[in-house]
FIVO-948482 format. One record per residue (C-alpha): residue in three letters; x, y, z. Coordinates in steps of 0.001 Angstrom, whole numbers, always signed. Example, Ala and Ser with C-alpha at 12.3 -4.5 7.8 and 13.67 -1.06 7.14 Angstrom:
ALA; +12300; -4500; +7800
SER; +13670; -1060; +7140
This chain:
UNK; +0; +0; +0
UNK; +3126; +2658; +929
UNK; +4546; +1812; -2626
UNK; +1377; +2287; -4136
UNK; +893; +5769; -2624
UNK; +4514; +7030; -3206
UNK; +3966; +6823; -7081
UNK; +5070; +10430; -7950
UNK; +7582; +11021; -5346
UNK; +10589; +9059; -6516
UNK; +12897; +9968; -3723
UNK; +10573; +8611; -1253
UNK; +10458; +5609; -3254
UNK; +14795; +5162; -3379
UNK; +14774; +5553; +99
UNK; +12045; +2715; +744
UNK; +14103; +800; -1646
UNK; +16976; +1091; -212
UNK; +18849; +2857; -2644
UNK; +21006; +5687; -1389
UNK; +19813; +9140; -1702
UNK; +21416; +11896; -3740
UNK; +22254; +15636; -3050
UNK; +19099; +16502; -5517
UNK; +17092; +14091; -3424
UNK; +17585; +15540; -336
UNK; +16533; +19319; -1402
UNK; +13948; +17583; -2929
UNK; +12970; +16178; +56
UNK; +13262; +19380; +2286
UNK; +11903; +21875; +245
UNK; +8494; +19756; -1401
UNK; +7837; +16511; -3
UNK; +4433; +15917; +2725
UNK; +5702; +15856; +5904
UNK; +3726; +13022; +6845
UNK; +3970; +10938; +3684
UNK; +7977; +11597; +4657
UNK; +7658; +10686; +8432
UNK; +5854; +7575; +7309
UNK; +8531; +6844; +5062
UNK; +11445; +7387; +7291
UNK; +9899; +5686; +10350
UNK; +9466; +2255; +7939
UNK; +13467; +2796; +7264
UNK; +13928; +3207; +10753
UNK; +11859; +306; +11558
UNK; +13910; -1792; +9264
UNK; +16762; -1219; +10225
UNK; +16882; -466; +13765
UNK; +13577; -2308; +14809
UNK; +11719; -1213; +17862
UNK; +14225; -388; +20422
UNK; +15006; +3486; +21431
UNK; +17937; +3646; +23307
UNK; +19776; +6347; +25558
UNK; +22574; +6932; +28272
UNK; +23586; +7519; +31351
UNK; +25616; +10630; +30806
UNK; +27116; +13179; +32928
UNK; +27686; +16524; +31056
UNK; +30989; +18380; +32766
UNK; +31549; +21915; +31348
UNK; +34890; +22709; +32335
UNK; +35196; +26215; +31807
UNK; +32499; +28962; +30168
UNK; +35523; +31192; +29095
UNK; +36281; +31493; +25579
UNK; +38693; +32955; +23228
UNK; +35823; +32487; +20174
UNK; +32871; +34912; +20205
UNK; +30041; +32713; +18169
UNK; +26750; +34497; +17851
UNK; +24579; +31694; +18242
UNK; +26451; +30708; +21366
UNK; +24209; +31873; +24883
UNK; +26994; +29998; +27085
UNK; +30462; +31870; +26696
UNK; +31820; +34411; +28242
UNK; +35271; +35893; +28236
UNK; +38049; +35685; +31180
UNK; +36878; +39071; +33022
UNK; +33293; +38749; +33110
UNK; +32237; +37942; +36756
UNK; +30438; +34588; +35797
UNK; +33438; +33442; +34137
UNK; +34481; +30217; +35717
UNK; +37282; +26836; +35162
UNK; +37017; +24021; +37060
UNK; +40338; +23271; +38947
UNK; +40759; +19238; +38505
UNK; +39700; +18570; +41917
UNK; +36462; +20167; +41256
UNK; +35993; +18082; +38065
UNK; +36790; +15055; +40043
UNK; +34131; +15865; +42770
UNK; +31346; +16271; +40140
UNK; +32831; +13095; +38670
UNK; +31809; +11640; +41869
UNK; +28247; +12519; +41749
UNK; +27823; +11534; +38605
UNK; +28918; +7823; +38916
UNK; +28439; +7368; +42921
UNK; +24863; +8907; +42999
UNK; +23671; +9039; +38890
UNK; +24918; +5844; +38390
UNK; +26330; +7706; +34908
UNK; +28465; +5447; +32679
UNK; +29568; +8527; +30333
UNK; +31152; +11966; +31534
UNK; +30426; +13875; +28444
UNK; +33096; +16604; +28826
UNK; +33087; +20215; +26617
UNK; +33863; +23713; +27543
UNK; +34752; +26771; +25467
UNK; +37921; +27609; +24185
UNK; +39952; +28700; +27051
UNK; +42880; +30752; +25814
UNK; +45643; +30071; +28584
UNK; +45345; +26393; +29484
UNK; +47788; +23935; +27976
UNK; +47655; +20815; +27106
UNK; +48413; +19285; +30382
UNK; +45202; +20750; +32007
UNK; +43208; +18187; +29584
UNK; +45713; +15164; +30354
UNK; +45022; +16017; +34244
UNK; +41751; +15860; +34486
UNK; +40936; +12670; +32502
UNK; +43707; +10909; +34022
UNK; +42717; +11946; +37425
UNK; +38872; +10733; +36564
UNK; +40246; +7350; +35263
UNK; +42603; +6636; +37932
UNK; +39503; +6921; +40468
UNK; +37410; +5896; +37666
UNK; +39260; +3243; +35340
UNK; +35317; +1853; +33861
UNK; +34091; +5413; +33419
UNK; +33658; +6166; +29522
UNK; +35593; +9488; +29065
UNK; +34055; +11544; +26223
UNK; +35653; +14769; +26321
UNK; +36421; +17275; +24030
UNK; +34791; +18346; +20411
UNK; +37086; +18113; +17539
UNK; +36409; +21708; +17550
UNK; +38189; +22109; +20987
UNK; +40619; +19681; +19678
UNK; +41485; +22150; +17086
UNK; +41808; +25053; +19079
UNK; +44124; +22961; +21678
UNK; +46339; +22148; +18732
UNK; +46478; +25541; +17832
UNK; +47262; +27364; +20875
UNK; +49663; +24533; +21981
UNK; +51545; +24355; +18317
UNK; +51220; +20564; +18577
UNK; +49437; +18918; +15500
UNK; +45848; +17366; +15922
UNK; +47344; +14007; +15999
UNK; +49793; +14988; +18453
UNK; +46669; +16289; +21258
UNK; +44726; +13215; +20154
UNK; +47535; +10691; +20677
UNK; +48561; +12650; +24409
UNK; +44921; +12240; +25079
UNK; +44160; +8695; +24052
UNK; +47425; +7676; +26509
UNK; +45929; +9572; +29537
UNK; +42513; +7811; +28939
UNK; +40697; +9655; +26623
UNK; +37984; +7321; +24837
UNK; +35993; +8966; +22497
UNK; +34731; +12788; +21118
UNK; +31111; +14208; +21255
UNK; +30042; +16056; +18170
UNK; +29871; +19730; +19221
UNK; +31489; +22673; +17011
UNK; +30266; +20766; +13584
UNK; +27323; +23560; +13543
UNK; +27157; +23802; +9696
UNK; +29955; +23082; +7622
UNK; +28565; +25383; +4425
UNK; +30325; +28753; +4933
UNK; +27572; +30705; +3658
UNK; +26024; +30181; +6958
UNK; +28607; +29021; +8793
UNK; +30550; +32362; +8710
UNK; +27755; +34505; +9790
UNK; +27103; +31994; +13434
UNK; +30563; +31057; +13948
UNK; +33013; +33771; +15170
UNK; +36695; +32398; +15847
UNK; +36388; +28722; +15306
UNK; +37251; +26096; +13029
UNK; +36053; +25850; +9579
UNK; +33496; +22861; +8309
UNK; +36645; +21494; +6538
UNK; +39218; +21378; +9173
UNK; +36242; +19878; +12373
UNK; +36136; +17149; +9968
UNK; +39766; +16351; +9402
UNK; +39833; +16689; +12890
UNK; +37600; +13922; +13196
UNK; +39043; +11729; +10554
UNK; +42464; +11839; +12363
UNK; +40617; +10986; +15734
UNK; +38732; +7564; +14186
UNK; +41968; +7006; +12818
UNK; +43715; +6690; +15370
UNK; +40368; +4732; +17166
UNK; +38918; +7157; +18868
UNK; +35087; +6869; +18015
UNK; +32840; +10356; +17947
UNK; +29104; +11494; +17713
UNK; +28475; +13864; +14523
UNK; +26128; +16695; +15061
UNK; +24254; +19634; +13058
UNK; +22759; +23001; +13922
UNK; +19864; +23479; +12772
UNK; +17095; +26370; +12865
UNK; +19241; +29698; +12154
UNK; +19368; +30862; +8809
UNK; +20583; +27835; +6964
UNK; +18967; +27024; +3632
UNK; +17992; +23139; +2583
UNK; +21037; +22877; +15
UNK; +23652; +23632; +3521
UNK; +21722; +20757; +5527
UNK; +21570; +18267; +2489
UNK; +25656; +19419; +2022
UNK; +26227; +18909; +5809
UNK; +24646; +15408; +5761
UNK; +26114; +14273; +2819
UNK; +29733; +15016; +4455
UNK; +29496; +13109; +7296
UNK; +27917; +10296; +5102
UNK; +31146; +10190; +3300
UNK; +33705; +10851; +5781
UNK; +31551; +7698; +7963
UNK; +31751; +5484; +4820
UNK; +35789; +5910; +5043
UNK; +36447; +5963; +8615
UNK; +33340; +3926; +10343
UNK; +34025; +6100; +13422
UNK; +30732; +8440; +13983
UNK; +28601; +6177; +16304
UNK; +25352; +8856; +15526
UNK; +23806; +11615; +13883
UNK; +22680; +14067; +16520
UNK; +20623; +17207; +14610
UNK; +20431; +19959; +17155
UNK; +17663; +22359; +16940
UNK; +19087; +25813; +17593
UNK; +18150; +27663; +20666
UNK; +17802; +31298; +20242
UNK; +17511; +32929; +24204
UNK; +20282; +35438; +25435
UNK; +22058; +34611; +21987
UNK; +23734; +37591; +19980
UNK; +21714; +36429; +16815
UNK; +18341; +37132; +18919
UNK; +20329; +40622; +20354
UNK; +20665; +41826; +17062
UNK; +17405; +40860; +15435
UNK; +19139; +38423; +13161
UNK; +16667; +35539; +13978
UNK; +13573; +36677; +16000
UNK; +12175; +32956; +16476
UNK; +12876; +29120; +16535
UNK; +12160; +27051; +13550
UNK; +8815; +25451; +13739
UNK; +8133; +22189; +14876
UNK; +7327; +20829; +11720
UNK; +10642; +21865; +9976
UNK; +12248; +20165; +12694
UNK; +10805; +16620; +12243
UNK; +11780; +17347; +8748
UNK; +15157; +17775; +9381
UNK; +15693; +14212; +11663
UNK; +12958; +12452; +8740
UNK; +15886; +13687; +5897
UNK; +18994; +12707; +7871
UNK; +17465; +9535; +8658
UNK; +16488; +8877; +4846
UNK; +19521; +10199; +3614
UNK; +22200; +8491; +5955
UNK; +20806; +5192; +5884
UNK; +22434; +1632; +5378
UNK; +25593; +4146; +6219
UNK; +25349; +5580; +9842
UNK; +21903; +3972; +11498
UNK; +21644; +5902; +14549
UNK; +19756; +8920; +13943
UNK; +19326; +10738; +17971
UNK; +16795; +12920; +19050
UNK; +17898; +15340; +21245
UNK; +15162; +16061; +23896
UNK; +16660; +19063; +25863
UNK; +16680; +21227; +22476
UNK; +13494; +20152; +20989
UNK; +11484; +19522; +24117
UNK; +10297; +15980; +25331
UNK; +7016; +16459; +23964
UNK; +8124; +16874; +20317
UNK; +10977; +14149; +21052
UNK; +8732; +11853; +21217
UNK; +7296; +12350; +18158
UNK; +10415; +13062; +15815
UNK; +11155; +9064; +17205
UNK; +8134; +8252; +14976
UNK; +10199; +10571; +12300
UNK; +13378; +8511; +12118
UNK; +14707; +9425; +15188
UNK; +16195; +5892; +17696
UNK; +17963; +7013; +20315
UNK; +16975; +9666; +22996
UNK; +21089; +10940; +23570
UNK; +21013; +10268; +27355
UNK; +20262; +11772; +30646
UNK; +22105; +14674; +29896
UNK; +22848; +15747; +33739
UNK; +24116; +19073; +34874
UNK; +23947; +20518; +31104
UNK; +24960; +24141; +30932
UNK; +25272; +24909; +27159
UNK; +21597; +24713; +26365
UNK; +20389; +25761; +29561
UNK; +22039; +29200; +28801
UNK; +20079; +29553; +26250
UNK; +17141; +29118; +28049
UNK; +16177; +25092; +27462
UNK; +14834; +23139; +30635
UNK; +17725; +20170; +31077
UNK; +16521; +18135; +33884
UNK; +15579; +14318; +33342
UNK; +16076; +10902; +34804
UNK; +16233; +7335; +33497
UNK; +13038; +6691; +34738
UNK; +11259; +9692; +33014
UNK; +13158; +8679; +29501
UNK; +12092; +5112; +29805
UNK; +8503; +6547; +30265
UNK; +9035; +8756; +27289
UNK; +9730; +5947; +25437
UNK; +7450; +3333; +26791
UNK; +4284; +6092; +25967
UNK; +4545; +5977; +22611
UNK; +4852; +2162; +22741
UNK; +8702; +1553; +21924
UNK; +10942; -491; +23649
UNK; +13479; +1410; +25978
UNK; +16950; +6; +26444
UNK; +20034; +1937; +28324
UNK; +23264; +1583; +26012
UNK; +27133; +2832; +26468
UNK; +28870; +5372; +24532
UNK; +29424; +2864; +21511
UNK; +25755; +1667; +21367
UNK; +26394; -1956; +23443
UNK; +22728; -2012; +25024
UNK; +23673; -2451; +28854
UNK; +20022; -3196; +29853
UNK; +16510; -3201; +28766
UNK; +12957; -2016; +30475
């Protein structure tokens, strides 16, 4: 019956086919197809290959430090050295919210970002995740986006591999997917202000699965991108994955606009609709798949309510507990959550919860 009603939408009909999807397909997709004859589509894909199970994590988010050297305008969470809410953790404070989150949480991830701090070196990093894993040695360290990697290379003058390899011997185990944003620098250059380019985040990240270290990919989405910079972003990470295998997701982030400079200046006066959104995580899943499977839904930017429904969009994993997050909270997005709340998430709309690791090893089921 789907096949029968997808007659004039060829796109819809290579992705139920399992062919994979062009760069015309996916503007295609984005600018003309029904959003529910596209959600249907890319929930049977999902369904196919990922069957019934939504997973999540346990995960701890440590924000080291607020201060940074790079002045993005869709960034709510920065500030710079002399601001009186500046802060960096010393490693003893990192170690004692370490604590909390694997003593009391019960977290099996310390998901570890800051901004860009102009005067710490290298062996700051090294510290604090070998101080974690020498209390910790199970504890999956994910620090650091290949963003920050960047920057650390650059302020240091060591290479990328150089800061990977030092990292990967104190205990480092794999990246999250900040600092991607969008790699098109017709919009990247007008929300980024002092980071990496598109390009270099992911050679960054090829040098990182190189050398083993597995890492989430993400997207910003929701500024002032146009369909043909998703489709591009997409399409890179589909071919960088293809070579190196070493993304373990696909996290689209909805951008949040509160106490941003782009919502200061008038540059974007609201958030993109909900409907564009389960557009955007229906395309990446159609448009990614048989390559990288796990499409995640990211609850504390799009709200649990519409989380649950992008999962009927595509969407198969719920990220993770997400506790103590700063970034988004800056910017105005309720963070709070427990297992127990994401398992009833998930159990409402009549999936099958399951609590996984960093590399998508289901540790138990609900």
């Amino acid at each position: 019956m789907l096949k029968s009603i997808l007659g004039e939408t060829p796109s819809l009909e290579k992705a139920l086919a399992g062919e994979e999807l062009s760069y015309q397909d996916g503007v295609q997709l984005l600018k003309e197809e029904n959003l529910f004859l596209l959600g249907l589509v890319a929930d049977k894909v999902r369904k196919n290959l990922k069957g019934g199970t939504v997973t999540f994590v346990s995960s701890y988010y440590l924000n080291y430090t607020n201060v940074c050297a790079a002045s993005c305008p869709l960034c709510a969470f920065y500030r710079k050295g002399n601001e009186p809410d500046a802060y960096t953790l010393t490693t003893e404070q990192v170690l004692a919210r370490a604590r909390i989150a694997i003593k009391q949480m019960g977290s099996t991830e310390l998901h570890i970002v800051g901004g860009f701090h102009p005067k710490l070196d290298l062996h700051y990093y090294e510290g604090i995740i070998k101080a974690i894993k020498a209390e910790f040695p199970n504890v999956t360290i994910k620090a650091l986006t290949p963003a920050e990697i960047f920057f650390i290379a650059r302020l240091t003058r060591n290479s990328v591999k150089e800061v990977l390899l030092t990292l990967k011997a104190a205990g480092l185990d794999a990246l999250p997917g900040g600092g991607a944003e969008i790699f098109d620098p017709e919009s990247r250059d007008l929300i980024v202000r002092g980071k990496c380019s598109g390009e270099e985040w992911l050679d960054t990240a090829r040098q990182a699965h190189n050398l083993g270290l597995k890492s989430n990919c993400t997207m910003l989405f929701g500024h002032i991108e146009k369909p043909e910079h998703i489709v591009d972003h997409i399409l890179k990470v589909r071919e960088l994955h293809k070579k190196t295998k070493g993304f373990t997701t696909f996290i689209p982030l909805k951008f949040s606009l509160d106490n941003t400079e782009l919502e200061k200046q008038g540059v974007i006066i609201r958030e993109s609709p909900s409907i564009y959104d389960l557009r955007i995580i229906a395309v990446s899943r159609l448009m990614l798949a048989n390559v990288l499977n796990n499409i995640s839904v990211y609850w504390v930017a799009l709200g649990k309510k519409l989380a649950q429904v992008a999962l009927s969009y595509g969407g198969n994993d719920m990220v993770g507990t997400a506790f103590s997050e700063e970034i988004f909270k800056a910017a105005g997005k309720t963070t709070g959550t427990s297992t127990q709340e994401l398992v009833s998430l998930i159990s409402e709309i009549r999936r099958e919860p399951a609590q996984r690791d960093t590399f998508f090893n289901i540790i138990r089921k609900f």
